[in-house]
C-alpha positions in Angstrom: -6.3 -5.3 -49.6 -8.8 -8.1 -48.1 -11.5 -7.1 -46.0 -9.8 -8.7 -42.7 -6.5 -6.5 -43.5 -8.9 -3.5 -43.9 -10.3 -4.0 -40.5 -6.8 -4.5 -38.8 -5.2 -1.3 -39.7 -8.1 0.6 -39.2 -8.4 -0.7 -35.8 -4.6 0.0 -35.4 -4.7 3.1 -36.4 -7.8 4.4 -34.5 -6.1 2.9 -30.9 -3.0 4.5 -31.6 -4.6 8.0 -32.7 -6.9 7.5 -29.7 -4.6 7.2 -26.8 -1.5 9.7 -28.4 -4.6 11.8 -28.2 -6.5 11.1 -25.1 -2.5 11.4 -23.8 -1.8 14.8 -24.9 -5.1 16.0 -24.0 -5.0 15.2 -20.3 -1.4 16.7 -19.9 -2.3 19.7 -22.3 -5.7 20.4 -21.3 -5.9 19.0 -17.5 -2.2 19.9 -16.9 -1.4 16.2 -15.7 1.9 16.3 -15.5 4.6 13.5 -17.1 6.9 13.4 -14.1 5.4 12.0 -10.8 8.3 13.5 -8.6 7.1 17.2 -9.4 6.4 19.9 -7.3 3.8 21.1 -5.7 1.4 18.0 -6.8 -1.7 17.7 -4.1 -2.3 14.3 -1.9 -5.6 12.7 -1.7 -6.1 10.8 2.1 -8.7 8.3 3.0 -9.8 6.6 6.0 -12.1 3.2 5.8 -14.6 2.1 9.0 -16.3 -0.6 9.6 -18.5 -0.7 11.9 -20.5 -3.7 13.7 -24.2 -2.8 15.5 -24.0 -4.5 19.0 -28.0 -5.0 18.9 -29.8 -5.5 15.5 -32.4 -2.4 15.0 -30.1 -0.3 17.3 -29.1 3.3 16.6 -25.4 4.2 15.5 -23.6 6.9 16.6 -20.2 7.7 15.4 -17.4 10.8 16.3 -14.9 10.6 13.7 -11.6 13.0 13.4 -10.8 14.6 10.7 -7.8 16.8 9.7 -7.8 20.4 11.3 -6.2 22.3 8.4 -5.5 25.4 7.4 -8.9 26.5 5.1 -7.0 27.5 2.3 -5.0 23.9 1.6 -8.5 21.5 2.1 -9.2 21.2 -1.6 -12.0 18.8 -1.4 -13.8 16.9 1.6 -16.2 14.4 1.4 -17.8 11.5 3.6 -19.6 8.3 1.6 -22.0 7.1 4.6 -24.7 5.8 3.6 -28.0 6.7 5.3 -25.9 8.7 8.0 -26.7 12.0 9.1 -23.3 13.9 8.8 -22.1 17.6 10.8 -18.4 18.3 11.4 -18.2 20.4 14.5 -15.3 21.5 16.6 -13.7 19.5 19.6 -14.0 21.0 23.0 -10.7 21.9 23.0 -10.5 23.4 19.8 -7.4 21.4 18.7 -9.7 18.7 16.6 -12.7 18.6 14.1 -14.9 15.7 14.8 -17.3 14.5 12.2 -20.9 13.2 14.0 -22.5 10.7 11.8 -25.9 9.1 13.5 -28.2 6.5 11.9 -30.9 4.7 13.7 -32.6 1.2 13.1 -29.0 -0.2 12.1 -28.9 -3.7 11.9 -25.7 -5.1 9.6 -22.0 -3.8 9.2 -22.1 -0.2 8.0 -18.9 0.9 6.3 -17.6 4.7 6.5 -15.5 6.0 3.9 -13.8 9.6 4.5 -11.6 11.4 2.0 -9.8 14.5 1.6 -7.6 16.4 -0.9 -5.3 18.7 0.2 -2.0 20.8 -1.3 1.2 20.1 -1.0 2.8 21.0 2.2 -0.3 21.5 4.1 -0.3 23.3 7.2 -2.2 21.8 10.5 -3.4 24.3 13.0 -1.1 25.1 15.8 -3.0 24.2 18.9 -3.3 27.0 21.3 -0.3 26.7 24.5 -1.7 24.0 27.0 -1.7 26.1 30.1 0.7 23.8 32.6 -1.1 24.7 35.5 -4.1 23.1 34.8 -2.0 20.0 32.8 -0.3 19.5 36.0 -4.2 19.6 38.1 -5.4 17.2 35.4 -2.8 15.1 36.2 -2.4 15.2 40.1 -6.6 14.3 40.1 -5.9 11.2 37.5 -3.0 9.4 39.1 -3.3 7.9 42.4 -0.5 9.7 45.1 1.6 6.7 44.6 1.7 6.7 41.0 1.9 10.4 41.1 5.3 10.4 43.3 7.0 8.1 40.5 6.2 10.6 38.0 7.8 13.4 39.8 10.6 11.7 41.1 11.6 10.5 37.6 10.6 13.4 35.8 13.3 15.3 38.3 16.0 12.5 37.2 15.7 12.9 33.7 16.0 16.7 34.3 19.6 16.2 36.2 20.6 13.8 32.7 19.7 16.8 30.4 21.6 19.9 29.3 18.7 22.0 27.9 15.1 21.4 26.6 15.8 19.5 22.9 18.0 16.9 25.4 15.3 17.1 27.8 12.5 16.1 25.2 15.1 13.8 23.7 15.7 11.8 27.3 12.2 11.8 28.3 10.9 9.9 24.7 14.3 7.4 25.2 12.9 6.8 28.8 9.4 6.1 28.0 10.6 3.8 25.4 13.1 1.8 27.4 10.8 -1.5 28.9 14.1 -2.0 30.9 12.8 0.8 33.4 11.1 -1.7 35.1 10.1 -0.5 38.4 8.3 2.8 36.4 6.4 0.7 34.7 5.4 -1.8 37.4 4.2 1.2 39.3 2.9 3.1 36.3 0.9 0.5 34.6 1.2 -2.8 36.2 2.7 -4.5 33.7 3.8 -3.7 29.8 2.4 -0.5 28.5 0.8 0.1 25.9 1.5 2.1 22.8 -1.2 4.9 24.2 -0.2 4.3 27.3 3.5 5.6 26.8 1.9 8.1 24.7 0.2 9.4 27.7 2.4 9.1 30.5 5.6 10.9 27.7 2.6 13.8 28.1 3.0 13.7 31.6 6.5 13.7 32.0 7.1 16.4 29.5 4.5 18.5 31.4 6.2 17.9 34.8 9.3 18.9 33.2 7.6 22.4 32.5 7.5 21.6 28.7 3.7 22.4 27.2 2.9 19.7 24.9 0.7 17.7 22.2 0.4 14.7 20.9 0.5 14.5 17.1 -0.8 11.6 15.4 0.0 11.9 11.5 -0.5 9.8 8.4 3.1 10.2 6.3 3.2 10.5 2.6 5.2 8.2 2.1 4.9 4.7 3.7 5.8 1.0 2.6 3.2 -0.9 3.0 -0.8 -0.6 5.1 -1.8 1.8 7.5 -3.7 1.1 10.7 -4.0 2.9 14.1 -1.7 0.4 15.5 0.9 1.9 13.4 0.0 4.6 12.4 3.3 7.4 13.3 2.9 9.4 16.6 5.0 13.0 17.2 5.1 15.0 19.9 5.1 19.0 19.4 6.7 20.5 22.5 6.8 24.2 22.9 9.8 26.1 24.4 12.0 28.7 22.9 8.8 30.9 22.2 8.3 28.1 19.6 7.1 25.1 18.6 9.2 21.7 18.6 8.3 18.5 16.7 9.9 15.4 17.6 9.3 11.4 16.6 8.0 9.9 19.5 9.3 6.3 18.5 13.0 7.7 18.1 13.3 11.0 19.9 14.4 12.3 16.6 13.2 15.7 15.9 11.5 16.7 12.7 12.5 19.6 10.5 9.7 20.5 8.6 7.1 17.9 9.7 4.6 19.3 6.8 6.6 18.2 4.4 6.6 14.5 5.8 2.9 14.1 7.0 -0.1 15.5 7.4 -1.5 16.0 10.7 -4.9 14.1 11.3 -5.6 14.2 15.0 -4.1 16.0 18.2 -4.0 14.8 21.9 -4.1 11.6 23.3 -8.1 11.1 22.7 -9.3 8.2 20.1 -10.1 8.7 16.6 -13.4 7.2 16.8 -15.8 7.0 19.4 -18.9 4.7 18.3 -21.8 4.9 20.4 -24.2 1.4 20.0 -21.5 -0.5 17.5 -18.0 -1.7 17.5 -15.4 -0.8 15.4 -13.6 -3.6 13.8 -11.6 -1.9 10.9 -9.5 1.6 10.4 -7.6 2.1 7.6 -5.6 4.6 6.3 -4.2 5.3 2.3 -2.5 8.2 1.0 -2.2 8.4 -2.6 0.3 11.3 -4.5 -2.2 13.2 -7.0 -1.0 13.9 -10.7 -2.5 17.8 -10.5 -0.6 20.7 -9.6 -2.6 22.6 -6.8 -3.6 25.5 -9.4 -4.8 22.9 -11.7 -6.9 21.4 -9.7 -8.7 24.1 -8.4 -9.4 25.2 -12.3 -10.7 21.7 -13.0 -13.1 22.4 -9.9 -14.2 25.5 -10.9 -14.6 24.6 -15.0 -17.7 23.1 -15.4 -16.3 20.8 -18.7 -13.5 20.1 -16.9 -15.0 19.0 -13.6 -16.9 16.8 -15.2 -13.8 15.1 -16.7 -12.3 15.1 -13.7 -15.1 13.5 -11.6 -15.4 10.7 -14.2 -11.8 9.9 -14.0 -9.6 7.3 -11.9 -8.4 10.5 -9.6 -12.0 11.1 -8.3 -11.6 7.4 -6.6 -11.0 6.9 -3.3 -7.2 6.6 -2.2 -7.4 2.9 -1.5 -8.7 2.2 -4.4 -6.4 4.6 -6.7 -3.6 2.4 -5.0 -4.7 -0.7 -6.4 -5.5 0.7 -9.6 -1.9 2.0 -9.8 -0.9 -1.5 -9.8 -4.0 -3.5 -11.9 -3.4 -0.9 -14.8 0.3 -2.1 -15.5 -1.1 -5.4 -15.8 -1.8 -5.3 -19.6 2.4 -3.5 -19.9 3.3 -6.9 -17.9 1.3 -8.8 -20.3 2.6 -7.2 -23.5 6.3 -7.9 -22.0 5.4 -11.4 -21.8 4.1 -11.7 -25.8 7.2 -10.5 -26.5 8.8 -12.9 -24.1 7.1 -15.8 -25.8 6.4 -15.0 -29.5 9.4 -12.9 -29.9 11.8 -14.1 -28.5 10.3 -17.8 -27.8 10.7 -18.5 -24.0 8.4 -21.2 -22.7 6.1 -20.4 -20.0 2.8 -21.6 -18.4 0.0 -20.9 -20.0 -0.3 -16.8 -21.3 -1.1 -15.0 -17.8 0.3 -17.8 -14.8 3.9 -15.5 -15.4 2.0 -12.4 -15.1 0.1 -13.5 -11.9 3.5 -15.1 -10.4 4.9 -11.6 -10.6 1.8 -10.0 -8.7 2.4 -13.0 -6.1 5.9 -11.9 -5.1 4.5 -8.3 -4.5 3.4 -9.9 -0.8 7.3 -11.3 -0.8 9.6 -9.2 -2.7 11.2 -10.3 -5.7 14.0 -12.4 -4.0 12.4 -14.2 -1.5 9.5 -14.9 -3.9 11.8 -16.8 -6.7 13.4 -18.9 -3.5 9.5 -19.8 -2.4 8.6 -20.1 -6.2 11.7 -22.4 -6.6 11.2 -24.2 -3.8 7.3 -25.0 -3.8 7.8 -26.3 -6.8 10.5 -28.8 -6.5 8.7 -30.1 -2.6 5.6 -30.7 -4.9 6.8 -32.3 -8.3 9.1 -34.4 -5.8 5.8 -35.3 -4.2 4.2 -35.7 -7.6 6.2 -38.4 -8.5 5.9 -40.6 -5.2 2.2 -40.2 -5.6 2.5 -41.6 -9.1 3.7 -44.4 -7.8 0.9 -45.0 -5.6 -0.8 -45.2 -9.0 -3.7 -42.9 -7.8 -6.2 -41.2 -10.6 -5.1 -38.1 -11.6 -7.8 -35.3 -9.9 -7.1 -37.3 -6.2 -3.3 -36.7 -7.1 -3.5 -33.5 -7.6 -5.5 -33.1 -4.6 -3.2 -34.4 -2.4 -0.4 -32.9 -4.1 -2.2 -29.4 -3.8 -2.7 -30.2 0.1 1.0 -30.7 0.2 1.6 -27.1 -1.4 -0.2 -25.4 1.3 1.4 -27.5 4.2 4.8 -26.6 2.7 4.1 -22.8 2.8 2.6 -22.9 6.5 5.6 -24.8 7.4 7.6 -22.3 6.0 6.0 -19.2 7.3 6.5 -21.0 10.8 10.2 -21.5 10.4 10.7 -18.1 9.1 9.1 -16.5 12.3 10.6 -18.3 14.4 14.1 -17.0 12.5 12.3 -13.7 12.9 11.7 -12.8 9.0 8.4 -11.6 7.7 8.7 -12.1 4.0 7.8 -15.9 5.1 4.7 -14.3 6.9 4.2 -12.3 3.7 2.5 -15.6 1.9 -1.5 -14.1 1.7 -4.0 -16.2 0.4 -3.6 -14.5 -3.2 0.2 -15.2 -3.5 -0.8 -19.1 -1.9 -3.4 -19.5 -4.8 -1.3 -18.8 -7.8 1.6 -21.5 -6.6 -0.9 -24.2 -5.9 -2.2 -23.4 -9.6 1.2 -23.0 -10.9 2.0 -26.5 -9.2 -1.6 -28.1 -10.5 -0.7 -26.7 -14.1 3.2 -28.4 -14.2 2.0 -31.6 -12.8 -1.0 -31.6 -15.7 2.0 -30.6 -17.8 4.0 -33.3 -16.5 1.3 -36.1 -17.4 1.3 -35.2 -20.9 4.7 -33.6 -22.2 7.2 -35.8 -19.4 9.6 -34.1 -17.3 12.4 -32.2 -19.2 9.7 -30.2 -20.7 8.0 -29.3 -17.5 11.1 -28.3 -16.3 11.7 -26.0 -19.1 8.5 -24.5 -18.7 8.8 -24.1 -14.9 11.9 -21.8 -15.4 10.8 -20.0 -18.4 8.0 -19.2 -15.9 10.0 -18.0 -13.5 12.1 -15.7 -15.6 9.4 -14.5 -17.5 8.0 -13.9 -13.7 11.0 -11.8 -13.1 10.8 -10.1 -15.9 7.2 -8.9 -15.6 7.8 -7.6 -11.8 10.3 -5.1 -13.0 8.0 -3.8 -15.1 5.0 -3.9 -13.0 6.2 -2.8 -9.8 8.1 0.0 -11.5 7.1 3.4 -9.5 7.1 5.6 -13.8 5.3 2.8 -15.2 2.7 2.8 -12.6 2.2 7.0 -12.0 2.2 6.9 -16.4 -0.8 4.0 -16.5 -2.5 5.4 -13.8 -2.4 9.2 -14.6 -2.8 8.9 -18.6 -4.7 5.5 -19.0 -4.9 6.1 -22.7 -1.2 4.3 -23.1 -3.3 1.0 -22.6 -5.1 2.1 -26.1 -1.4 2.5 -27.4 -0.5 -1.3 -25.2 -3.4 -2.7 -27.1 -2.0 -1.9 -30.6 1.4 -2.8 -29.8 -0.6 -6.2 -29.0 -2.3 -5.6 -32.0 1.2 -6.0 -34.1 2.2 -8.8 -32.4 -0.9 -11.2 -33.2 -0.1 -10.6 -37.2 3.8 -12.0 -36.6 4.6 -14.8 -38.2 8.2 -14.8 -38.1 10.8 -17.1 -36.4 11.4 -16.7 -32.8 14.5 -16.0 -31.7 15.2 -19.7 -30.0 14.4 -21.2 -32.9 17.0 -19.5 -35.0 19.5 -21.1 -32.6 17.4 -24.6 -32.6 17.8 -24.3 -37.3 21.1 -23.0 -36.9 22.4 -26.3 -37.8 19.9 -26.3 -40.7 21.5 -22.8 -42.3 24.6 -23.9 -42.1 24.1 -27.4 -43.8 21.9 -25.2 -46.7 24.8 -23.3 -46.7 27.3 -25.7 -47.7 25.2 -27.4 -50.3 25.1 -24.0 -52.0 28.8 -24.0 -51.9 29.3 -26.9 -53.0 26.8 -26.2 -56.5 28.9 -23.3 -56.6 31.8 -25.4 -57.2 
């Protein structure tokens, strides 16, 4: 065995002894489990800030919520601020924590990062029963007589339209909701409310209506796509019946079970952050489905070994950053599926990784839309590729101009599509814009030197190796497995590994010699004879 072949299996059999085993350990060991749909699994939140000084050299001071949970289901808290000075107190009310941060002499952005692990199911503290007489004081001393007759004349109306207090709660959120109540909201708000505004005044009309009540505003565990505080879900827990209610402020539906569909962050209509000397320009919000049982995680916390595993692991990242890790460690799967694609089976694409990147790109547009977009980019600028030719223009000015063309296409597109009121048009990000300019910059290069039929060949064995890849990297068990056991990449890698040693025929070009077999065939034959 040569010296090169000695070096290849040991290579190959060290990555695939190395991430079997790395595997095993982390589900053995760490109790990760294999299934990402299993029970009582523990949720990791995270908010980002970021915050602008309004005078350089000026001192910051910012009151952040955080979750008011039961003590028992907080598995791990922790605030990355750096150079703040950090205390979590109690709100005055008792219904909130608040998190005080302070720094002085700040003079550039300062980002807050705040993150919590909780269990399963987490409970949020009940707040205590909002005494109504004092609600209804607090009110009367806020609204101005007029406004306050309009709230208790249609607070009586609703009461006349409802049969008992889950209709009553039901009407009041439809009425608050309805912009065709116009004269309400002229006299209410002087115009269209706001989202906090008909928070608010729902508080007010359910307190007239003798219903004790508190806003909600929760962070769900499961949510397609980024979460702000403009929409970030609002409930309402009403009490009556010697119990608490919960209902969805956007729909009047109630919620059975709200802990199993959200975790609680704030209560009352108060903001999240108050920022004394700075501005707040960004709030985000991620939550992120751990891969440890509850139980596990608490051993890993308490086993010195294990912690220290743990803490050096992709689960100890922030939940924004687990989510984009979920998706950047399939890349290599998506890659391996397009070897295959090309060596194996012999499809023509452009270039190694332009397929894999496509497939990213329709992330921002969904799979369908994205292929239409793809499809139709690319026709508007070869089309355009060819008149420029005829200008007779060098070739980096043509593909200038034919790159400006791309980008004029999709902003013309993302206005037609609003206007016919779909987003995925709107969906185009700069990172999805980048790869079709390239892919359009690489076919007309491809263009110049191969001619057309090729190009178009290698356009749509793009495109389905595109398709192919997004399957596979936008499948929900692909990314929980790459995420949670990263040692499959070890085991990707010598799959790879396999694959750079084949030296076989590819499938198309058995079809392409078919007509060479057969003719070899017959000569055979006919020696035979």
């Amino acid at each position: 065995m040569s010296k090169v072949n000695k070096q290849f299996f040991t290579l190959l059999i060290i990555l695939l002894l190395a991430g079997i085993g790395f595997t095993l350990y982390q589900h053995y060991k760490l109790g990760l489990s294999w299934w990402p749909n299993d029970e009582n699994m523990t949720w990791k939140f995270n908010t980002e800030l970021q915050i602008l000084p309004d005078t350089t050299n000026s001192s910051l001071k910012v009151n952040l919520v955080v979750p008011n949970l039961q003590k028992s289901d907080v598995l791990d808290e922790n605030i990355n601020a750096s150079g703040f000075g950090k205390i979590i107190l109690r709100s005055e009310n008792k219904n909130n924590r608040v998190a005080v941060l302070s720094k002085s002499e700040v003079s550039s952005k300062q980002t807050i990062i705040y993150d919590v692990t909780v269990a399963s199911n987490s409970s949020f503290i009940e707040p205590p029963i909002p005494d109504l007489g004092k609600e209804k004081k607090k009110i009367k001393n806020a609204l101005e007589p007029k406004k306050l007759i309009t709230l208790l004349t249609t607070a009586k109306d609703i009461a006349e339209k409802s049969a008992d207090s889950t209709t009553l709660v039901t009407q009041t959120i439809n009425f608050v909701n309805d912009d065709g109540n116009l004269y309400f909201w002229q006299e209410m708000t002087n115009g269209k409310p706001t989202a906090k505004g008909r928070a608010q005044l729902l508080n007010y009309l359910l307190t007239q209506l003798h219903l004790p009540n508190v806003l909600l505003h929760v962070v769900p565990y499961q949510y397609e796509g980024k979460l702000n505080l403009k929409n970030l879900p609002v409930w309402v827990n009403v009490y009556y019946d010697n119990a608490w209610h919960v209902f969805d402020v956007k729909s009047g539906a109630p919620i059975d079970d709200p802990n199993m569909q959200a975790m609680v962050w704030w209560m009352g209509n108060g903001n999240f952050v108050d920022v004394e000397g700075g501005t707040v320009k960004i709030v985000s919000f991620t939550a992120t489905k751990q891969s440890i049982p509850m139980e596990r995680y608490l051993d890993l916390r308490n086993n010195v070994m294990k912690q220290n595993v743990y803490e050096f692991s992709l689960l100890n990242l922030p939940a924004q950053t687990q989510e984009i890790y979920k998706i950047i460690l399939v890349v290599p799967f998506g890659v391996l599926i397009l070897l295959v694609l090309r060596i194996i089976i012999g499809v023509p694409t452009l270039g190694t990784f332009m397929p894999v990147l496509i497939a990213l790109a329709f992330k921002d547009t969904t799979l369908i839309w994205g292929i239409v977009l793809f499809s139709l980019v690319v026709i508007l600028g070869l089309s355009f590729r060819t008149y420029f030719e005829k200008l007779q223009l060098l070739v980096v000015p043509r593909l200038g101009m034919i790159l400006t063309v791309v980008v004029l296409t999709m902003a013309l597109i993302s206005i037609v599509m609003h206007k016919m009121e779909l987003s995925q048009g709107l969906s185009i990000t700069l990172f999805p814009m980048v790869i079709l300019t390239m892919s359009i910059e690489r076919l007309s290069i491809t263009w110049d030197e191969r001619g057309s039929t090729e190009t178009i060949k290698i356009a749509l064995g793009s495109l389905l190796a595109a398709t192919v890849c997004y399957v596979f990297i936008f499948n929900n068990y692909l990314e929980y497995w790459f995420f949670t056991f990263p040692g499959l990449l070890l085991l990707v890698m010598a799959v790879m590994l396999l694959i750079g040693r084949y030296r076989g025929y590819r499938l198309t070009e058995l079809y392409r010699f078919e007509a060479l077999a057969l003719k070899a065939s017959s000569k055979e034959k006919g020696k035979g004879v």
